[in-house]
C-alpha positions in Angstrom: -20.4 36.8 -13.0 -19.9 34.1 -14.7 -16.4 35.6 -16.5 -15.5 36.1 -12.6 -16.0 32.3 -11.4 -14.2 31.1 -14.5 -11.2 33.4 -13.4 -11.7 32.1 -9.9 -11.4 28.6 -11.1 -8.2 29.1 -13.4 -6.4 30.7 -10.2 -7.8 27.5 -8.0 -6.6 25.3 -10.9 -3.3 26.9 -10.9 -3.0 27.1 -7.1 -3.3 23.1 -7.1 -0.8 22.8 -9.5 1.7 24.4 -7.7 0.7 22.3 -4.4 1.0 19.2 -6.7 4.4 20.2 -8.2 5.9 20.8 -4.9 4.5 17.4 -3.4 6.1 15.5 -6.5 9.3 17.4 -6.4 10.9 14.8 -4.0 9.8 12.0 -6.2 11.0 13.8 -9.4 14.6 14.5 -7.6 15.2 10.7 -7.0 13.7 9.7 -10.3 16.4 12.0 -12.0 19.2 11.1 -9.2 18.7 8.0 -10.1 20.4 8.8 -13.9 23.3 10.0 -12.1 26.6 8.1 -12.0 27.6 6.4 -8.9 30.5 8.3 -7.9 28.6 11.8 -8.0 25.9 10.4 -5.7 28.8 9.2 -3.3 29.8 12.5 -3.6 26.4 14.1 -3.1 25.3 12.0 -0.6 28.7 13.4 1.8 27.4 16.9 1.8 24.8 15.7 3.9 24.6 17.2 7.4 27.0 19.8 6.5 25.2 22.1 4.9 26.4 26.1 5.8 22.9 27.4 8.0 23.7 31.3 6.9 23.9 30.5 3.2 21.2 29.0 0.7 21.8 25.1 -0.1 23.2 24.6 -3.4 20.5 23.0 -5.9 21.2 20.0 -7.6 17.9 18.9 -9.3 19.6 16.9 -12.2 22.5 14.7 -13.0 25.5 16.1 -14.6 25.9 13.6 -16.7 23.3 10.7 -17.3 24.3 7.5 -16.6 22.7 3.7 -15.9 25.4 2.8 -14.1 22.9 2.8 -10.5 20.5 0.0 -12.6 23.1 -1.7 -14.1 24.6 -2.5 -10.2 21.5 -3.4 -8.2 20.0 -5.1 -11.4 22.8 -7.1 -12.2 25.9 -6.4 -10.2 24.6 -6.4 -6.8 21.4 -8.8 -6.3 20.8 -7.4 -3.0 18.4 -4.5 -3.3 16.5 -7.0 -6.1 16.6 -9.5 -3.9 14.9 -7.5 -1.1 12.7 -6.3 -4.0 11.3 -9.5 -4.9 10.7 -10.2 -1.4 8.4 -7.3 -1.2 6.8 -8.6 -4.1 6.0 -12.0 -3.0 4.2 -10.6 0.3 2.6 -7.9 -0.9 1.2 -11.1 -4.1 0.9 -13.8 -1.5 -1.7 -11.2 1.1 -3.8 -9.4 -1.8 -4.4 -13.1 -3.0 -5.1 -14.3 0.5 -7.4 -11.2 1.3 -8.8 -11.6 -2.0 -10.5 -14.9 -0.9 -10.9 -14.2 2.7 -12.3 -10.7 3.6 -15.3 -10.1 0.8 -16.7 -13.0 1.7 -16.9 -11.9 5.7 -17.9 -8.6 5.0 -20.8 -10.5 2.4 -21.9 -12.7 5.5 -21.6 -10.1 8.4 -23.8 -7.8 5.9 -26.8 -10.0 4.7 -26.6 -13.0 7.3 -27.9 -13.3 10.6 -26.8 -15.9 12.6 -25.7 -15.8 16.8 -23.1 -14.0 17.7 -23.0 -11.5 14.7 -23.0 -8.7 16.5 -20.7 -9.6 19.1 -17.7 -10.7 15.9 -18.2 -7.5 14.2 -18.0 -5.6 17.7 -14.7 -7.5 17.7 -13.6 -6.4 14.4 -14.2 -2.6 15.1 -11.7 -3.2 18.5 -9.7 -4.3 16.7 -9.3 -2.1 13.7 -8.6 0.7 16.5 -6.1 -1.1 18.8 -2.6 -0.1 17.2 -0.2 -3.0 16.2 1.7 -2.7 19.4 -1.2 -3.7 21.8 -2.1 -7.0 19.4 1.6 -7.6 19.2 2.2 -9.6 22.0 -1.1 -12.2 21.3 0.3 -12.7 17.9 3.7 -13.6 18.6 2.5 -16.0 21.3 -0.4 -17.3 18.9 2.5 -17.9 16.0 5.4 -18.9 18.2 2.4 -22.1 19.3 2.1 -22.7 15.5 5.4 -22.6 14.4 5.1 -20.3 12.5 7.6 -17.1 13.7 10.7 -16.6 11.6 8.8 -17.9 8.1 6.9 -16.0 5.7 3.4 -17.4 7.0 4.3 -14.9 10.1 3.8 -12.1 8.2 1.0 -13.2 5.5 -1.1 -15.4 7.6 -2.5 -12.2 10.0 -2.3 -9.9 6.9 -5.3 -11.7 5.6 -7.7 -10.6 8.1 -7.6 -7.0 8.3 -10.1 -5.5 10.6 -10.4 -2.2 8.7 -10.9 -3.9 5.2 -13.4 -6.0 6.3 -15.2 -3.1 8.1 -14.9 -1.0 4.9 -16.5 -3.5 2.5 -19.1 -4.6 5.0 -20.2 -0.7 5.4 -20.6 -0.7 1.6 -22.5 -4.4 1.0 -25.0 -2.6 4.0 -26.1 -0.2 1.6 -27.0 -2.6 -1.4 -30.6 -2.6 -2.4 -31.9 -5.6 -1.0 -34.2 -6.0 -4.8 -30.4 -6.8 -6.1 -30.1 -10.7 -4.1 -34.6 -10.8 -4.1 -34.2 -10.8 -8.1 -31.0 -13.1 -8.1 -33.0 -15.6 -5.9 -36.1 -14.8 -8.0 -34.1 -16.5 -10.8 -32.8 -19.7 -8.8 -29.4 -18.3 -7.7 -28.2 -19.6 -4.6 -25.7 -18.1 -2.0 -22.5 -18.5 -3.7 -24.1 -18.0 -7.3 -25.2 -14.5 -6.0 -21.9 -13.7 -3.8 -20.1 -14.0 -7.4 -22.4 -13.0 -10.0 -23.7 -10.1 -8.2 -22.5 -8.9 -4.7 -18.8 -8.8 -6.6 -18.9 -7.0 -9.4 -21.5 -4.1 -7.7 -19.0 -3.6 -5.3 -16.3 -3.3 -7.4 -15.4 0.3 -6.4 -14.7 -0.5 -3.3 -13.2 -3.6 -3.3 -11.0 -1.3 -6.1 -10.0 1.4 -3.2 -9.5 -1.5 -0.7 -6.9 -3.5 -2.7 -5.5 -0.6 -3.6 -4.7 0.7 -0.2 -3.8 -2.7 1.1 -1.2 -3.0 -1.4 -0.1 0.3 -0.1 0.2 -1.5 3.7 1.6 -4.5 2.1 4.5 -2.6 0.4 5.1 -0.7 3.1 5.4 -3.7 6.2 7.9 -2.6 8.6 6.2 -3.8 12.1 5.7 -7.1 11.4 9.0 -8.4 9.0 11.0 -6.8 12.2 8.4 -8.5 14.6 7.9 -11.7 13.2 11.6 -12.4 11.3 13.6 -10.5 13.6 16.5 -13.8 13.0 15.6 -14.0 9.1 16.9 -10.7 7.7 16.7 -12.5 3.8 13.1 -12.8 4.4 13.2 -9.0 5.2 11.5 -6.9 2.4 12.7 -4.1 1.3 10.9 -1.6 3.0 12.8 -2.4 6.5 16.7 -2.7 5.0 16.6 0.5 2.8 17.6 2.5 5.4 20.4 0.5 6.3 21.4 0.0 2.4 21.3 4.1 2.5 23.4 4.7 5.7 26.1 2.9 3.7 26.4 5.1 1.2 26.6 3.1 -1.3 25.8 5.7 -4.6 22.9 3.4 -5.8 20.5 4.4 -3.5 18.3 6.5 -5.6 18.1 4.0 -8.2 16.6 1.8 -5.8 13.8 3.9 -4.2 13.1 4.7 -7.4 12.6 0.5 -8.1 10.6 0.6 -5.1 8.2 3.4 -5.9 7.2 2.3 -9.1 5.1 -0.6 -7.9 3.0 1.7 -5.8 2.4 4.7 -8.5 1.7 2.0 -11.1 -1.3 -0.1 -9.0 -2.1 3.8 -7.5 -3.1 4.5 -11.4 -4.7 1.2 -12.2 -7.2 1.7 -9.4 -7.8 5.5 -9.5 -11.4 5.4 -11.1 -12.1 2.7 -8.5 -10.4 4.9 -5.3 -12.3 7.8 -6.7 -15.8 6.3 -7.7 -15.6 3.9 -3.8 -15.0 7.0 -1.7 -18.0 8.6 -4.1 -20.0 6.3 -3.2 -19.8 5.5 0.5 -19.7 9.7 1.2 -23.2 9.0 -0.1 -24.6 6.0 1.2 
């Protein structure tokens, strides 16, 4: 029996390897593409849409001859695709910092406070996380249009910082805390803030680990709002809404450039994969 479930396993094993091979494939293509020499991907990048339906589709997994010449152009030739880089950068920066500050410490009051109204704000937060973007649209350009604050950069961070669905996350997890944890910290003269830091914080660090990583993921990947919000500031635009138009252009560099903009993503994805793993653990058991 137990030769048999150790067979059973290596067949699982390999079965999930495949599945994982053939979901990274597209990501290894424009990796290697990305080696490839301007002029073949200009040539490549013809073929598409013309591809003969009664015949297989001619592979073309690697380069033909290796080349940096797609760095060297959007790295030092042509700023733009940097350029929209770095503005990706600075909001997905500016809205983990902002989020950082704002949304553990609402989940930490809406979780061990009580205090009028509680209900009734964290009734709001749960509409809220459900209503799509395009039925709060309308409100927010109204609310930032009276600020003065559509076409900047504030458009997009400012509302960024109060995500409905992160502060509904953390505050299911701060629930679940042993109440002995803040009973011992006040036993020993710690106040509020001296137990919101020193203890709250780092218990919760799992989750607060799976939430920044999947904010970044939103962050990175802003499309609604930079074409909401900026619609007359296309160089504040990052570079998750021009891509496509740098790509209908043809202009042989693309893959080097989704390349740039994946790496970000895998790179905080693998910094926070305990934390992802260990924070969806734990609240599948509390």
């Amino acid at each position: 029996m137990k030769q048999m479930s150790g067979f059973r396993l290596r067949i699982l094993q390999g079965v999930l390897m495949i599945l994982a091979l053939v979901l990274l494939l597209p990501i290894i293509q424009t990796f290697l593409y990305s080696f490839s020499s301007i002029d073949e991907m200009k040539v490549f990048l013809k073929t598409r849409g013309s591809y003969d339906t009664t015949r297989w589709m001619e592979a073309h997994l690697i380069p033909n001859v290796v080349s940096l010449e797609q760095y060297y152009q959007i790295l030092i030739t042509d700023n733009t695709v940097l350029r929209l880089f770095v503005n990706s950068a600075m909001y997905a920066l500016m809205i983990m910092a902002g989020q950082a500050v704002i949304i553990p410490a609402m989940a930490f009051g809406l979780s061990r406070f009580r205090f009028r109204g509680k209900n009734v704000i964290f009734f709001g937060i749960i509409l809220l996380m459900l209503l799509p973007f395009q039925v709060t649209m309308v409100p927010n350009v109204l609310t930032l249009r009276s600020l003065g604050l559509t076409d900047t950069v504030w458009a997009v961070i400012l509302p960024m910082w109060f995500m409905p669905f992160y502060i509904f996350l953390i505050r299911q997890f701060m629930v679940g805390l042993p109440n002995e944890l803040i009973e011992a910290a006040e036993m020993d003269g710690a106040g509020t803030f001296s137990t919101y830091l020193r203890i709250i914080l780092p218990v919760c660090r799992p989750i607060l680990g799976a939430a920044a990583a999947l904010s970044f993921a939103d962050c990175w990947n802003l499309v609604e709002q930079p074409l909401t919000y900026l619609a007359a500031r296309p160089d504040l635009q990052p570079l998750s809404i021009q891509f496509n138009q740098l790509a209908r252009e043809n202009t042989g560099f693309e893959f080097a450039g989704a390349t740039l903009y994946i790496l970000p993503a895998l790179f905080i994805y693998l910094f926070f994969q305990e934390d992802i793993l260990s924070g969806i653990t734990l609240t599948e058991l509390k």
